[in-house]
C-alpha positions in Angstrom: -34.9 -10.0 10.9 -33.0 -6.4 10.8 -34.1 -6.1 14.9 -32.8 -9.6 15.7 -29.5 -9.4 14.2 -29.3 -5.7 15.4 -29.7 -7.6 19.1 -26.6 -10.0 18.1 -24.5 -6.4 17.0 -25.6 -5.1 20.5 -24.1 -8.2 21.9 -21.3 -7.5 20.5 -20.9 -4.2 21.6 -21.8 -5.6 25.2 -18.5 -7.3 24.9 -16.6 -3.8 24.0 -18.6 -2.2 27.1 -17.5 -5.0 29.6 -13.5 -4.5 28.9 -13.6 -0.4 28.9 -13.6 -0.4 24.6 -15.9 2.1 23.6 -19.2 -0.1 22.8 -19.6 -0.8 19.0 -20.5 -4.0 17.9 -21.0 -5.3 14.6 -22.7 -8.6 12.7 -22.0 -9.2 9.2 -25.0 -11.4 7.8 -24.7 -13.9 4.9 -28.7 -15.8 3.8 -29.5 -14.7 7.5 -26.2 -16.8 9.0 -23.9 -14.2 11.1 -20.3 -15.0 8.9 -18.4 -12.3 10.5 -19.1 -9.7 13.9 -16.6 -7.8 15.9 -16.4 -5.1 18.5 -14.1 -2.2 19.3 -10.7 -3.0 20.6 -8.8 0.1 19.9 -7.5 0.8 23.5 -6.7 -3.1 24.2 -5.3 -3.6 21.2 -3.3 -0.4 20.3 -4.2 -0.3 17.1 -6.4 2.0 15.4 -8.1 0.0 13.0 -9.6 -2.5 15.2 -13.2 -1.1 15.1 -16.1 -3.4 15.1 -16.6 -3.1 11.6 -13.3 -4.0 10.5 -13.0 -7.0 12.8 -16.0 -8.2 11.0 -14.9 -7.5 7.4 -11.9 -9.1 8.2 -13.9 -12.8 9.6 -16.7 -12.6 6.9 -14.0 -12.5 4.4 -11.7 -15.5 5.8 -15.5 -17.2 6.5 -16.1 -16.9 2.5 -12.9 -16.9 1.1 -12.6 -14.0 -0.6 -12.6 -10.3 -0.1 -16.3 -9.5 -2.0 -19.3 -9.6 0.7 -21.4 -9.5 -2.3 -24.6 -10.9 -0.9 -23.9 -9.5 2.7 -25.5 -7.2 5.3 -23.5 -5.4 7.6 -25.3 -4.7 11.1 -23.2 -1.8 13.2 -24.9 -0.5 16.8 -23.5 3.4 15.8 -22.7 4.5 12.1 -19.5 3.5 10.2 -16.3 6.2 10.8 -14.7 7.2 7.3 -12.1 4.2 7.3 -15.2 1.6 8.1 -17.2 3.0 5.4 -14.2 3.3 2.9 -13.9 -1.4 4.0 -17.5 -1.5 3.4 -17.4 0.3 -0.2 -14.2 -1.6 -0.6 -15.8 -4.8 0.7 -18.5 -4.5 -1.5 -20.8 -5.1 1.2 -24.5 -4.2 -0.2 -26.3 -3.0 2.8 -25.4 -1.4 6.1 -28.1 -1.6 8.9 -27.3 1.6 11.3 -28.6 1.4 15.0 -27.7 5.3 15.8 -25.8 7.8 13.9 -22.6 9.2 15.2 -23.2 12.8 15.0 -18.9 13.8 15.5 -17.2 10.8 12.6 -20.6 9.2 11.1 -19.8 8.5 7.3 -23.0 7.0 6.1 -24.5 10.4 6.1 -23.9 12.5 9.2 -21.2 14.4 8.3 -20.1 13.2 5.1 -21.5 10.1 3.1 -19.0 7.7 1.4 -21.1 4.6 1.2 -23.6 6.3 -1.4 -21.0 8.5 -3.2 -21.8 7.8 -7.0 -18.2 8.4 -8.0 -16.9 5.0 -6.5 -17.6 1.6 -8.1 -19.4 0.4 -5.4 -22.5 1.9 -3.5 -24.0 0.0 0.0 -27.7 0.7 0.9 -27.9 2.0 4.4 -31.2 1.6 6.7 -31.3 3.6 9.7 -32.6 3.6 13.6 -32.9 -0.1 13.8 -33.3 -0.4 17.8 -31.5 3.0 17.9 -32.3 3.8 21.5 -30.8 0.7 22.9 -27.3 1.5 20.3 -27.5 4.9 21.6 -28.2 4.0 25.2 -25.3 2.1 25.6 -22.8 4.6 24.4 -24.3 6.8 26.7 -23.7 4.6 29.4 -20.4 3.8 28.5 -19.1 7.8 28.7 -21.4 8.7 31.4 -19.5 5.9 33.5 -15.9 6.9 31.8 -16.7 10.3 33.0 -17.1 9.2 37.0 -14.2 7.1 36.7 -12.0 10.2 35.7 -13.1 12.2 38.9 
């Protein structure tokens, strides 16, 4: 199930790619029913917090009712920046599914790792390199393309 939602995350990110948003996409997964996705709009929207992740939060927790994803599996195409990971701690989301890591703001892990920090009241599981070349791929895509534009 973790490759098949990962594919509807990629989707999402699919969406970012074909409007110039940098190309995250995100599912939020409720008894293996999608209640929430989301992709980057940052540049379209002007506002900073309109990652994927957030996006998603934001619909899973109008789909439910209520702020706690208890229950709910987060899917992301690149790993959670430190404000998505602070929402999915917040959430209380209870596991995060990672296509590729994000080597430069990755919060899951790569550079610092909020969702298992023992000192909040809330820790998410996080599962790593679920179809991570196609998650990566596409980001490399994305700047590789950005980059010709700018010439």
């Amino acid at each position: 199930m973790d490759e098949y939602f990962m594919k509807m995350a990629l989707n999402e990110a699919y969406k970012a790619y074909d409007i110039d948003e940098v190309p995250i996409g995100a599912v939020i997964v409720k008894e293996n029913k999608i209640i929430g996705s989301g992709f980057n709009i940052r540049e379209s929207s002007k506002d900073p917090t309109t990652h994927a992740e957030m996006i998603a939060i934001r619909e899973a927790s109008k789909n439910i009712g209520g702020w706690r994803l208890i229950g709910c599996t987060l899917y992301v195409t690149i790993e959670p920046c430190p404000m998505c990971a602070g929402a999915i701690i917040n959430s209380r989301i209870d596991r995060v599914v990672v296509g590729a890591k994000d080597p430069k703001m990755g919060s899951c892990g790569s550079i610092i790792d909020i969702t298992q920090n023992e000192k909040f009241n809330h820790q998410a599981q996080v599962q790593w390199g679920v179809l991570e070349e196609e998650c990566s791929s596409i980001m490399t895509d994305f700047f590789r393309k950005l980059r010709k534009k700018r010439k």
